[in-house]
C-alpha positions as CSV (number, residue, x, y, z in Angstrom):
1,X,0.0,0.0,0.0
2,X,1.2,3.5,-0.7
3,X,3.0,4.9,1.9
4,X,0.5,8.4,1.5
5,X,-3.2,6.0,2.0
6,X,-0.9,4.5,5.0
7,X,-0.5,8.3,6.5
8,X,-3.6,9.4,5.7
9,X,-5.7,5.7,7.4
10,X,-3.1,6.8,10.2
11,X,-4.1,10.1,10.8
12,X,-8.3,9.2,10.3
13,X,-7.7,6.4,13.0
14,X,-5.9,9.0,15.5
15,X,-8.3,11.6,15.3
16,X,-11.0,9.3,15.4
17,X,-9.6,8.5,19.0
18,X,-8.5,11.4,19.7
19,X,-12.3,12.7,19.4
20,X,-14.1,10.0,21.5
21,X,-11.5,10.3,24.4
22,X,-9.8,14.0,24.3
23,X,-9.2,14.1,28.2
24,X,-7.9,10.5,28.0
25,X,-4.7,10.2,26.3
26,X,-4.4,6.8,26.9
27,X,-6.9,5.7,24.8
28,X,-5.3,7.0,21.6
29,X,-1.6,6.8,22.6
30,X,-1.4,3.7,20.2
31,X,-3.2,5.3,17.4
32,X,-0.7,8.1,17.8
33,X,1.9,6.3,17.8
34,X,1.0,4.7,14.3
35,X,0.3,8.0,13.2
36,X,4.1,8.7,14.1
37,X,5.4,5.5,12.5
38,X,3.6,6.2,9.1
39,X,5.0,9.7,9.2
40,X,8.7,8.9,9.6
41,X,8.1,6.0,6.9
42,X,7.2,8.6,4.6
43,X,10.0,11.0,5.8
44,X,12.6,8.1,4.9
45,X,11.2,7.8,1.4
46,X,9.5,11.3,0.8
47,X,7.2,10.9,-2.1
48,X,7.1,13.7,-5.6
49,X,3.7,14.7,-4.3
50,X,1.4,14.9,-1.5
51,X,-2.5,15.5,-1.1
52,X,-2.2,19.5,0.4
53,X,-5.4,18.6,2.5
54,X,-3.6,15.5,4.3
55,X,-0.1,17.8,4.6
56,X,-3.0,20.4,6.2
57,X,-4.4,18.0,9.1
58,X,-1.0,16.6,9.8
59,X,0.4,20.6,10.1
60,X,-2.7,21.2,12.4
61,X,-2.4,18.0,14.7
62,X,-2.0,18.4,18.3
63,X,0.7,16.9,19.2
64,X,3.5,19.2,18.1
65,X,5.9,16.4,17.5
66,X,3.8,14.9,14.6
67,X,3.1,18.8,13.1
68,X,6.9,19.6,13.5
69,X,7.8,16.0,11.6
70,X,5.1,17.7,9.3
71,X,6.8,20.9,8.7
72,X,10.0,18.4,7.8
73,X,7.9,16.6,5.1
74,X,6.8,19.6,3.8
75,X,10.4,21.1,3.6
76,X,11.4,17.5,2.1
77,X,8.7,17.9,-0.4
78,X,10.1,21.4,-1.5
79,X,13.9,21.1,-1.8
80,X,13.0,17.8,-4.1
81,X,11.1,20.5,-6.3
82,X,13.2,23.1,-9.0
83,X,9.9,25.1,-8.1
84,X,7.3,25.2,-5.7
85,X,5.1,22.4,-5.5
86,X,1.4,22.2,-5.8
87,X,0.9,21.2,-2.1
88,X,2.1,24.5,-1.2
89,X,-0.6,27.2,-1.1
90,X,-2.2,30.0,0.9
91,X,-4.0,27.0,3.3
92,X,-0.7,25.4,3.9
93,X,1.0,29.2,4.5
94,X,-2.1,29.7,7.3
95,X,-1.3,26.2,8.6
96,X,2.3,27.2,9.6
97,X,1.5,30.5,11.0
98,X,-1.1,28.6,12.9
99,X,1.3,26.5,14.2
100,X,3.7,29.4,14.9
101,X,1.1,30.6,17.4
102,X,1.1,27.6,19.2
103,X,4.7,26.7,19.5
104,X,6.4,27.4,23.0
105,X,9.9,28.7,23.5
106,X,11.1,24.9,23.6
107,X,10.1,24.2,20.5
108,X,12.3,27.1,18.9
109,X,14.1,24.4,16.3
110,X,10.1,23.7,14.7
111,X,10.0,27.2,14.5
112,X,13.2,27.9,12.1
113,X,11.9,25.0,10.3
114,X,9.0,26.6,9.7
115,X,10.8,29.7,8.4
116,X,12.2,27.7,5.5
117,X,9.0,26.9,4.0
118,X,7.6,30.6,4.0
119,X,10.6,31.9,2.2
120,X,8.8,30.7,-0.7
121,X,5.3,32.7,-0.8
């Protein structure tokens, strides 16, 4: 199965569980965790393309560890690319700033990553 369907059934199953138990993390803690697995699979062999929608909900997750491996699959997406790809638009621009916002001090190497990517627009 493509790695992109295996993301994207990834993502659908953790949100899923992530909506019928939000004050219980153990209850999706594995779904997450397969969520995480399907991402770095896809980091190891980043594909030409990627549905912007998908790249969206993964930029927008919760955990910050899965939307910061995101911002690193988007920026593996562009530097593959002589131009900008598809995927990157004005949602995926809002996505980041998004995610700016909700970034602690901590999290400071996410946030140069993040810079890459809006060099572009």
């Amino acid at each position: 199965m493509e790695l992109s369907r295996v993301l994207s059934r990834a993502l659908r199953g953790n949100l899923e569980q992530r909506a019928l138990h939000p004050e219980d993390p153990s209850h999706f803690m594995a779904s997450e965790l397969a969520l995480d697995e399907a991402l770095s699979a896809l980091l190891d062999s980043v594909p030409e393309s990627l549905d912007s929608a998908l790249l969206q909900d993964l930029l927008l997750h919760e955990n910050v560890d899965i939307a910061g491996k995101s911002v690193l699959l988007l920026q593996e997406l562009l530097e593959q690319q002589e131009s900008p790809p598809a995927v990157l638009n004005t949602r995926i621009l809002s996505c980041l700033v998004q995610l700016l916002y909700r970034l602690e001090q901590q999290d400071a190497e996410v946030f140069l990553r993040i810079l890459v990517p809006t060099t572009l627009f």
